[in-house]
Gaussian input, Z-matrix of N, CA and C with variables (Angstrom, degrees):
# hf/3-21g

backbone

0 1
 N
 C     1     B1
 C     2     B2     1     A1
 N     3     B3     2     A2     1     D1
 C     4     B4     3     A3     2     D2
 C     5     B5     4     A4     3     D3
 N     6     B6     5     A5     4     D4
 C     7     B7     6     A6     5     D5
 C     8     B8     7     A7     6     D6
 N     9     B9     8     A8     7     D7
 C    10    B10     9     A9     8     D8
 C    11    B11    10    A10     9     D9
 N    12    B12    11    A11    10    D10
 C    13    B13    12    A12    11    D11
 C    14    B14    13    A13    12    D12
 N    15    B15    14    A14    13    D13
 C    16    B16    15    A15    14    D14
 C    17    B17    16    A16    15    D15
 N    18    B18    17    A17    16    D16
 C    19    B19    18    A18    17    D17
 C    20    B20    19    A19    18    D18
 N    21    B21    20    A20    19    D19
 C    22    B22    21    A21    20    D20
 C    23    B23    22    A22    21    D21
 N    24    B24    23    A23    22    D22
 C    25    B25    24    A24    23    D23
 C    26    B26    25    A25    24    D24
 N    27    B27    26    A26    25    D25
 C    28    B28    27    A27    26    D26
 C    29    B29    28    A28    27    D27
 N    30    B30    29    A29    28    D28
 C    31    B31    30    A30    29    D29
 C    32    B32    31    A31    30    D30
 N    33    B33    32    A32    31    D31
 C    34    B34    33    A33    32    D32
 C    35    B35    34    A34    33    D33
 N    36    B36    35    A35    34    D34
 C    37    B37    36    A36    35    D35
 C    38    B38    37    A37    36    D36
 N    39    B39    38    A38    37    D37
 C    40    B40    39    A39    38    D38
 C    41    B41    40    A40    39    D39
 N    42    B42    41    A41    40    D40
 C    43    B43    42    A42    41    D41
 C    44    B44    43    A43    42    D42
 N    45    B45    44    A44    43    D43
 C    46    B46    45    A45    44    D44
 C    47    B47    46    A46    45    D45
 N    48    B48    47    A47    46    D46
 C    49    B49    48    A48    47    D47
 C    50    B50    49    A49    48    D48
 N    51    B51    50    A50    49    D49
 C    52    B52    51    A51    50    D50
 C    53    B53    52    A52    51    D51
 N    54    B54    53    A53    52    D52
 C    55    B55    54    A54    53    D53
 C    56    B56    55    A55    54    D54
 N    57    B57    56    A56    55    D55
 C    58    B58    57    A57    56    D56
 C    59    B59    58    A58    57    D57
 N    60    B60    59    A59    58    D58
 C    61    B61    60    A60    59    D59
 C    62    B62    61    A61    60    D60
 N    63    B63    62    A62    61    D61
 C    64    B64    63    A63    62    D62
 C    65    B65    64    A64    63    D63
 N    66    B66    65    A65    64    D64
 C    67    B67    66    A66    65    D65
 C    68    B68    67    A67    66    D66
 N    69    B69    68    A68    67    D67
 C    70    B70    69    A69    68    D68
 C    71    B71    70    A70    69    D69
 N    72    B72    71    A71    70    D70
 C    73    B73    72    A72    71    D71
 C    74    B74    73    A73    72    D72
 N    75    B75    74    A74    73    D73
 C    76    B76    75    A75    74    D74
 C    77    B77    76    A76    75    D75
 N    78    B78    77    A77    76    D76
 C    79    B79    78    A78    77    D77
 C    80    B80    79    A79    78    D78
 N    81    B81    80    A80    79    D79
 C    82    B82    81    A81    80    D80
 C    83    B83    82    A82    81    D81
 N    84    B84    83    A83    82    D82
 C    85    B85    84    A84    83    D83
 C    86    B86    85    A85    84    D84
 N    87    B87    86    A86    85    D85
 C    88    B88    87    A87    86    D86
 C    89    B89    88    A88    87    D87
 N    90    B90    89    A89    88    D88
 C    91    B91    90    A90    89    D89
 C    92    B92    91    A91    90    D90
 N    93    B93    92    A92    91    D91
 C    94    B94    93    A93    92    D92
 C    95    B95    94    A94    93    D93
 N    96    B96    95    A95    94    D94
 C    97    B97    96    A96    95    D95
 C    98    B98    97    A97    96    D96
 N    99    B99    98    A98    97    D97
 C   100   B100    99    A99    98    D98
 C   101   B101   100   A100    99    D99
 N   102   B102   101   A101   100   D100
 C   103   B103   102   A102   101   D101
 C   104   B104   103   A103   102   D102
 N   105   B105   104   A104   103   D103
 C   106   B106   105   A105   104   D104
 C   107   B107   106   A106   105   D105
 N   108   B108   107   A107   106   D106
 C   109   B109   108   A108   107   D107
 C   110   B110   109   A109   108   D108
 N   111   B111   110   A110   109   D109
 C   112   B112   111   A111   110   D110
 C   113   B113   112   A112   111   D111
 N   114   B114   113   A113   112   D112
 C   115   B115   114   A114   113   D113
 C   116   B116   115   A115   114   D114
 N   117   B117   116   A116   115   D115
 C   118   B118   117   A117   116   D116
 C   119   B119   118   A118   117   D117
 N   120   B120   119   A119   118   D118
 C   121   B121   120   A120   119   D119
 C   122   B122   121   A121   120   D120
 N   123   B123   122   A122   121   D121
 C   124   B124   123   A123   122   D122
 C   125   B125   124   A124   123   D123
 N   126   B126   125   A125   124   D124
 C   127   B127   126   A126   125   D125
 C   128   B128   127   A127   126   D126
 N   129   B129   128   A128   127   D127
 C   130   B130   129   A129   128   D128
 C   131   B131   130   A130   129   D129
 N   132   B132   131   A131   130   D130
 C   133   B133   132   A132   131   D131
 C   134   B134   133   A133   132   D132
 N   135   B135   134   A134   133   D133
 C   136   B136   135   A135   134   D134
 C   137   B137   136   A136   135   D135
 N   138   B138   137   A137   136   D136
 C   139   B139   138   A138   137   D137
 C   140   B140   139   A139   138   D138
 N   141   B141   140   A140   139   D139
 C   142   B142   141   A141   140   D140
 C   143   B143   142   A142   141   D141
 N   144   B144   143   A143   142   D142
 C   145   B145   144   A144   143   D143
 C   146   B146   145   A145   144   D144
 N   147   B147   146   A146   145   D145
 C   148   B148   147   A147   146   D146
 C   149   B149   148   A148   147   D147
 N   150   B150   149   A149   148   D148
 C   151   B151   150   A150   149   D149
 C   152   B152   151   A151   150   D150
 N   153   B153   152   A152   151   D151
 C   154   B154   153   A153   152   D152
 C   155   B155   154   A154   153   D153
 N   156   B156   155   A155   154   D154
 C   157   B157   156   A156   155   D155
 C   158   B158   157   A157   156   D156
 N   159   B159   158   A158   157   D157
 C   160   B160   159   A159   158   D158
 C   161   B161   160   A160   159   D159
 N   162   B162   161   A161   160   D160
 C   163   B163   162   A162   161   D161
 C   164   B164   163   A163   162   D162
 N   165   B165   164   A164   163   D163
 C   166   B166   165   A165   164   D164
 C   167   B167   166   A166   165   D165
 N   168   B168   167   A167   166   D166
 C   169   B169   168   A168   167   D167
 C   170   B170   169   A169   168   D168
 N   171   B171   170   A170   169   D169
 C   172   B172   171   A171   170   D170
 C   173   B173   172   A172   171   D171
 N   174   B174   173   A173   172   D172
 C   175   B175   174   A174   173   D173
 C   176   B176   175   A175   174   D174
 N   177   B177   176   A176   175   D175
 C   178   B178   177   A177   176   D176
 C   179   B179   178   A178   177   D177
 N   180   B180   179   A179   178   D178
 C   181   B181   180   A180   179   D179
 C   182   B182   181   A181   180   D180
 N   183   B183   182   A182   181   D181
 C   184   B184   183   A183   182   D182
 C   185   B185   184   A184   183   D183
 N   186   B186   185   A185   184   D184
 C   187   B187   186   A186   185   D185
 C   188   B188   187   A187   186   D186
 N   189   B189   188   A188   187   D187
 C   190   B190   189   A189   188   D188
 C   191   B191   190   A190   189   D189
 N   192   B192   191   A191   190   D190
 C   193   B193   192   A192   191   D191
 C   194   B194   193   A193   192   D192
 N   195   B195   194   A194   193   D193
 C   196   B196   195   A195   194   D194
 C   197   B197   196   A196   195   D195
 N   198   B198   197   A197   196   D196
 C   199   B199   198   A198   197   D197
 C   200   B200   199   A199   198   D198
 N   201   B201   200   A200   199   D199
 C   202   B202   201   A201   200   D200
 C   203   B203   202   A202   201   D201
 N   204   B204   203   A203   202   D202
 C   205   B205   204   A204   203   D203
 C   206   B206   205   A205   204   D204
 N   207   B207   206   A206   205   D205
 C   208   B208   207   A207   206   D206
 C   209   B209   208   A208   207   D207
 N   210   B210   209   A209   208   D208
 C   211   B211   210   A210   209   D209
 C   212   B212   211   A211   210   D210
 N   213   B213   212   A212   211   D211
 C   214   B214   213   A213   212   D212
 C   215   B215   214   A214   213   D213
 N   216   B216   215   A215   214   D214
 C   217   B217   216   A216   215   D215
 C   218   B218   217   A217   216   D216
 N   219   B219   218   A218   217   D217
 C   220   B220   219   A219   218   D218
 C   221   B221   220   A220   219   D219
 N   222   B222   221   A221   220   D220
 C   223   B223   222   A222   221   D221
 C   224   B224   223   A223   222   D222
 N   225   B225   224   A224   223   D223
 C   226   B226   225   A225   224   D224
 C   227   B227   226   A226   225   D225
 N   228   B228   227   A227   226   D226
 C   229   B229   228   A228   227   D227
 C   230   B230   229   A229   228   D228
 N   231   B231   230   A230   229   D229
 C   232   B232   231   A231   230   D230
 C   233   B233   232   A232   231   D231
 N   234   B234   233   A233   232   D232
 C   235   B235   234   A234   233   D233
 C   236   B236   235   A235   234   D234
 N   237   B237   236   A236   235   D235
 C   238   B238   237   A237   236   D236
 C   239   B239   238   A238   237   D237
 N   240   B240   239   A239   238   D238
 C   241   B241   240   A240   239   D239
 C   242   B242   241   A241   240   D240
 N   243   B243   242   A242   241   D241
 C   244   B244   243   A243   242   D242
 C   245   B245   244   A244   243   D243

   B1=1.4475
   B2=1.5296
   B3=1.2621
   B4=1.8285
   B5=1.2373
   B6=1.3637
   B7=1.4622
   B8=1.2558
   B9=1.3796
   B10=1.4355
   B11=1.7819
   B12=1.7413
   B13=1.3156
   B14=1.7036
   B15=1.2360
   B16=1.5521
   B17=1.5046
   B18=1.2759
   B19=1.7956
   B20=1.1178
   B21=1.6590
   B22=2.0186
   B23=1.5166
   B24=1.7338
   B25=1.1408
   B26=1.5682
   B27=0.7970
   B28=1.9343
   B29=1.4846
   B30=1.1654
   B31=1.1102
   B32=1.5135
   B33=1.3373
   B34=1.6177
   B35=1.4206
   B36=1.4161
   B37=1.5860
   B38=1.6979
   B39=1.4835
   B40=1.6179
   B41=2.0383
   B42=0.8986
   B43=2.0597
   B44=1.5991
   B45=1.0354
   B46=2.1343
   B47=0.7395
   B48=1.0286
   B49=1.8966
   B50=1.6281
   B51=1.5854
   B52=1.1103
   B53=1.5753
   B54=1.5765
   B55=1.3717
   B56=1.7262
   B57=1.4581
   B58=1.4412
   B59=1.7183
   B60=1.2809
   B61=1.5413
   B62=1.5656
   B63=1.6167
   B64=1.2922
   B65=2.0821
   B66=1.4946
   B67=1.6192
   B68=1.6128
   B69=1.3757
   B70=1.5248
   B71=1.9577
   B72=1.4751
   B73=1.4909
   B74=1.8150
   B75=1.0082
   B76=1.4401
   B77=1.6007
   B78=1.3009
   B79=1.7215
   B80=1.9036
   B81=1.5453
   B82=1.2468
   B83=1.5620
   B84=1.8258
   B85=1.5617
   B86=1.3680
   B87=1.0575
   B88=1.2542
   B89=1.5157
   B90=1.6524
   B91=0.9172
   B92=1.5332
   B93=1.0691
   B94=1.7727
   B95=1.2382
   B96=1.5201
   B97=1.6737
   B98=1.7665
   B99=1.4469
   B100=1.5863
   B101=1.1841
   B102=1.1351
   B103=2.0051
   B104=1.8968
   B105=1.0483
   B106=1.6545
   B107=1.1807
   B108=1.1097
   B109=1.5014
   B110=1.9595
   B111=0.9270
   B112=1.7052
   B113=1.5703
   B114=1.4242
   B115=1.9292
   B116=1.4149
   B117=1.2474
   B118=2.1959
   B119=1.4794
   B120=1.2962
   B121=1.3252
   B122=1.4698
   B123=1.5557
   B124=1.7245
   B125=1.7421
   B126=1.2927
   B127=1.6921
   B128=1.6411
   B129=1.6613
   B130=1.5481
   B131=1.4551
   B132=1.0619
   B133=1.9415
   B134=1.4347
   B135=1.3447
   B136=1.0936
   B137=1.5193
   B138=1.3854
   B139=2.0234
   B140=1.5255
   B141=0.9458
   B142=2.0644
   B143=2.0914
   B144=1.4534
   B145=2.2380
   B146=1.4695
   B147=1.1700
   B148=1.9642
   B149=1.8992
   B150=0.8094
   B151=1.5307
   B152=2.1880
   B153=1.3610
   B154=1.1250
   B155=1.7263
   B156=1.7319
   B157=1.1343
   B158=1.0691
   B159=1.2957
   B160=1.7464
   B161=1.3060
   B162=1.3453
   B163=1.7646
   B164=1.6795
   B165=1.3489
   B166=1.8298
   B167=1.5057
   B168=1.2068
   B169=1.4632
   B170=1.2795
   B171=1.1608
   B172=1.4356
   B173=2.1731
   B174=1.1638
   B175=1.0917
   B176=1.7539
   B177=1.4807
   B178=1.6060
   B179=1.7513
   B180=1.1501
   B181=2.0880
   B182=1.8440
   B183=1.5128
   B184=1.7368
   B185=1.2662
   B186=1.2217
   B187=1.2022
   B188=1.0459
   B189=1.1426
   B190=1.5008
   B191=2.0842
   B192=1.3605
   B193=1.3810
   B194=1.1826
   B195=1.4406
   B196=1.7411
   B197=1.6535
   B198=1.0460
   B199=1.2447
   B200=1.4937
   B201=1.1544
   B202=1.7035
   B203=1.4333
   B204=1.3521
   B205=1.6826
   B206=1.6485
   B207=1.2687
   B208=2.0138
   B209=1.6568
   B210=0.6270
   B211=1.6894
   B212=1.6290
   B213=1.3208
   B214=1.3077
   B215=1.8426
   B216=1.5999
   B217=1.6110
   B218=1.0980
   B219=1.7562
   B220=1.2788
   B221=1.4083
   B222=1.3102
   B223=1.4210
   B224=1.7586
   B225=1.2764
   B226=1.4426
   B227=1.2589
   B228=1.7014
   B229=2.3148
   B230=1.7835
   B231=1.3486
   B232=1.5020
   B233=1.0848
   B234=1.5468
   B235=1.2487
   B236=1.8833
   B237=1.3340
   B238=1.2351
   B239=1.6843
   B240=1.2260
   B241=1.3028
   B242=1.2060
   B243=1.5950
   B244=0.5400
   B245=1.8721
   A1=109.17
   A2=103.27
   A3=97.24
   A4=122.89
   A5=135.35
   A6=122.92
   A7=153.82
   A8=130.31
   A9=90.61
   A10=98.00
   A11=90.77
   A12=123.88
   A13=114.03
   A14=118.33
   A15=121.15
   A16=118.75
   A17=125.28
   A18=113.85
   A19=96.52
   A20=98.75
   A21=98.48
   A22=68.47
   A23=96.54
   A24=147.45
   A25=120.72
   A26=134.21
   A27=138.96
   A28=95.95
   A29=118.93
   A30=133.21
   A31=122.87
   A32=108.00
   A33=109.54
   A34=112.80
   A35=111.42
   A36=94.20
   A37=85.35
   A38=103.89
   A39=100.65
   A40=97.51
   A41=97.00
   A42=94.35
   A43=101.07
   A44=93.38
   A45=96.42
   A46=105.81
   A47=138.86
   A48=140.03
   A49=111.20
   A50=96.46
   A51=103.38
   A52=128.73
   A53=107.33
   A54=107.91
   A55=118.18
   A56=109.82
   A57=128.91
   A58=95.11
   A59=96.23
   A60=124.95
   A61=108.92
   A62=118.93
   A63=94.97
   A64=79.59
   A65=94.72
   A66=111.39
   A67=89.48
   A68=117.59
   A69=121.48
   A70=101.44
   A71=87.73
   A72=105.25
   A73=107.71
   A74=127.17
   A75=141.40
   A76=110.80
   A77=106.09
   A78=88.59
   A79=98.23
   A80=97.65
   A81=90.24
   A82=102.51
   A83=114.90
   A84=121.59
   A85=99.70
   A86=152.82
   A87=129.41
   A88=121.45
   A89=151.36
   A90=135.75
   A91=129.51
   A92=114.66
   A93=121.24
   A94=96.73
   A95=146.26
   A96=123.15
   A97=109.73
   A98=105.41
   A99=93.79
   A100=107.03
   A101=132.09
   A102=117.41
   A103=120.21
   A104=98.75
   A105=101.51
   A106=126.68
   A107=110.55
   A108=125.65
   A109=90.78
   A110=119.79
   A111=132.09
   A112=94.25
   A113=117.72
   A114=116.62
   A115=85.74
   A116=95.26
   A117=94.46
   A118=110.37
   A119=141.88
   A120=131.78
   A121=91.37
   A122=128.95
   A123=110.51
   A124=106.95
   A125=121.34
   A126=113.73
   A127=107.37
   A128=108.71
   A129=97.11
   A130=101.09
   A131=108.92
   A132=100.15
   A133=122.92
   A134=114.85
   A135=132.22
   A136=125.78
   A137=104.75
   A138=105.63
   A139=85.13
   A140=131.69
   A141=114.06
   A142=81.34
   A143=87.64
   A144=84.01
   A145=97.21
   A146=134.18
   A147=128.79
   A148=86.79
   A149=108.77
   A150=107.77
   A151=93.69
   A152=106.95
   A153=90.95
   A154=113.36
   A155=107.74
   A156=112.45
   A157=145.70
   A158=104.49
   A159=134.87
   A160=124.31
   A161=100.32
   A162=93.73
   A163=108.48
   A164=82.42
   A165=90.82
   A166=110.23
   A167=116.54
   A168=118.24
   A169=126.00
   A170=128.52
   A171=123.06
   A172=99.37
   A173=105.50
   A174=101.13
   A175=103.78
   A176=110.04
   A177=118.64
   A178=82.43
   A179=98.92
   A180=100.22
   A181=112.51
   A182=97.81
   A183=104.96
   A184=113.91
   A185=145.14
   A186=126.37
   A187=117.90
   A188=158.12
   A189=158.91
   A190=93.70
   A191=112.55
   A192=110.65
   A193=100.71
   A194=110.00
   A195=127.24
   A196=104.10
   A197=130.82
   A198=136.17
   A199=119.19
   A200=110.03
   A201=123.54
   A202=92.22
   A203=126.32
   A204=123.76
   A205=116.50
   A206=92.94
   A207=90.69
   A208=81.73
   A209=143.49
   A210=130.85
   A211=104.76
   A212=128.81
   A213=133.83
   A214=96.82
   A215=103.17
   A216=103.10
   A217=115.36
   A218=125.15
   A219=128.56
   A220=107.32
   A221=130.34
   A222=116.11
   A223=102.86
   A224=122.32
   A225=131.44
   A226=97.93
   A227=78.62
   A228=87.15
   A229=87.59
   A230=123.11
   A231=143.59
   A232=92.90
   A233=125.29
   A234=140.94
   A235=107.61
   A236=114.60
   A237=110.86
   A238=128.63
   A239=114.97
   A240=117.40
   A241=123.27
   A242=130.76
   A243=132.04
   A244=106.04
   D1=113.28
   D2=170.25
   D3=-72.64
   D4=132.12
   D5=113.88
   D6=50.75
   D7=18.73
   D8=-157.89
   D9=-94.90
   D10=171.60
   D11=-173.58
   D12=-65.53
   D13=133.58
   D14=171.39
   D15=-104.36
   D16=113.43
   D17=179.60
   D18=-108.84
   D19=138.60
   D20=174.84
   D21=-151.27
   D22=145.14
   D23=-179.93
   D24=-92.64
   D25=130.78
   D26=178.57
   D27=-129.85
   D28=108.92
   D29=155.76
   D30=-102.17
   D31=133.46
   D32=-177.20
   D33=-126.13
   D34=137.37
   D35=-175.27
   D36=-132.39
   D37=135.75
   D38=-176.33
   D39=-110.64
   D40=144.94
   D41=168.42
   D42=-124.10
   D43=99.62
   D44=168.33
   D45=-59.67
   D46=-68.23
   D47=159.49
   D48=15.01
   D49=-92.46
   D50=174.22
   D51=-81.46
   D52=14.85
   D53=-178.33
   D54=51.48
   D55=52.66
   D56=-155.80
   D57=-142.30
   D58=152.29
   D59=-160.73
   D60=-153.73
   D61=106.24
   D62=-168.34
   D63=-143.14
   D64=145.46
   D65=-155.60
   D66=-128.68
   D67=108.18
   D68=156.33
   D69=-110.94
   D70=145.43
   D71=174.54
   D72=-108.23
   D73=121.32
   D74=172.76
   D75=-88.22
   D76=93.50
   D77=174.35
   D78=-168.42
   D79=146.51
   D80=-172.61
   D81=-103.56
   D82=132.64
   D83=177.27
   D84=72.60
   D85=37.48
   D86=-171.84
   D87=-77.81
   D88=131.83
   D89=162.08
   D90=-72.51
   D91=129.75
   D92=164.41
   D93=-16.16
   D94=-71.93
   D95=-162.95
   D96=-67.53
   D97=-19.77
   D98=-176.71
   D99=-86.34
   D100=-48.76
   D101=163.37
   D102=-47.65
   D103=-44.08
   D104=156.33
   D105=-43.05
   D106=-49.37
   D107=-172.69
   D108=-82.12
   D109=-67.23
   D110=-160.34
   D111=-52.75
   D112=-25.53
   D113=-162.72
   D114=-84.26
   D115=-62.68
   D116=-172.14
   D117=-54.78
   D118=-20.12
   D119=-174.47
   D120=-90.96
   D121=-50.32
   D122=175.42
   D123=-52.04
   D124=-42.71
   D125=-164.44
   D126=-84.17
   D127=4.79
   D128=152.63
   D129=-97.20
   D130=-65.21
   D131=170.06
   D132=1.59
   D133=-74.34
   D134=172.00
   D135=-45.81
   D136=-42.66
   D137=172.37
   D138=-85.76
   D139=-43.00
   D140=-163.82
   D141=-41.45
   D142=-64.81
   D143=-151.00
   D144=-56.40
   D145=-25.94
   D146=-167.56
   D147=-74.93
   D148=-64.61
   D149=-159.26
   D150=-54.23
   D151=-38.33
   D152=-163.05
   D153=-86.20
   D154=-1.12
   D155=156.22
   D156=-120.69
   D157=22.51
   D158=168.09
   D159=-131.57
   D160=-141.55
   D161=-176.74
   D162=-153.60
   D163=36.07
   D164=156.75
   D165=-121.09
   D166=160.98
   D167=-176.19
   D168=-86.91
   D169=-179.23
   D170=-163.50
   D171=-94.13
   D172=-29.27
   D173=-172.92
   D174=-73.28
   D175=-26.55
   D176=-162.11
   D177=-76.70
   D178=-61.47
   D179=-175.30
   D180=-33.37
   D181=-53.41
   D182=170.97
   D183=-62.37
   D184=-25.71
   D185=151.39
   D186=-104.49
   D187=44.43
   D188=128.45
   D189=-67.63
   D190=-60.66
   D191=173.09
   D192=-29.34
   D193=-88.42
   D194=-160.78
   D195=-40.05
   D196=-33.42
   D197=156.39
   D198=-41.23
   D199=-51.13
   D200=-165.46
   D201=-83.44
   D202=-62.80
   D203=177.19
   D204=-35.38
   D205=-16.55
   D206=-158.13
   D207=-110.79
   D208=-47.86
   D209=-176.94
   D210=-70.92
   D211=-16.79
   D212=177.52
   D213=-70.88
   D214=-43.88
   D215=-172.76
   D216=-80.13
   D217=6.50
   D218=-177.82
   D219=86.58
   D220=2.48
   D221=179.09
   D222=-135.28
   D223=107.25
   D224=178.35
   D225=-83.20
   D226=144.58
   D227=-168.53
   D228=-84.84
   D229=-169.66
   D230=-151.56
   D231=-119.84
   D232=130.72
   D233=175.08
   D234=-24.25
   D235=-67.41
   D236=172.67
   D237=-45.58
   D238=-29.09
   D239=165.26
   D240=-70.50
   D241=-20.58
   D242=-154.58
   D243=-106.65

């Protein structure tokens, strides 16, 4: 039995302007583990290029995220976790 392939899309459109952030997902049927899975492969994405165009690290970028996710859920992790 093959396989088949799933493409889902994350589109982000930011407006500095209005200090606005607006996130559509493109994908047809998608399950909760495949956007799960698709968010964490963009939020390593994202520290690979910061670390590789700044001067924080990729591990500091992954948790600065994990930081931002957990205050999004109402519960900020503890300085040490962080």
């Amino acid at each position: 039995m093959e396989k088949t392939k799933k493409h889902i899309e994350f589109h982000v459109d930011i407006d500095g302007e209005a200090d606005q952030l607006h996130v559509h997902v493109d994908a047809e049927k998608p399950t909760t583990g495949e956007l799960l899975v698709g968010c964490l492969a963009v939020a390593n994405c994202v520290a690979e290029t910061v670390a590789r165009t700044g001067s924080v690290g990729k591990r500091k970028v992954l948790r600065n995220i994990a930081v931002m996710a957990s205050a999004m859920a109402g519960e900020p992790l503890d300085e040490e976790e962080s």
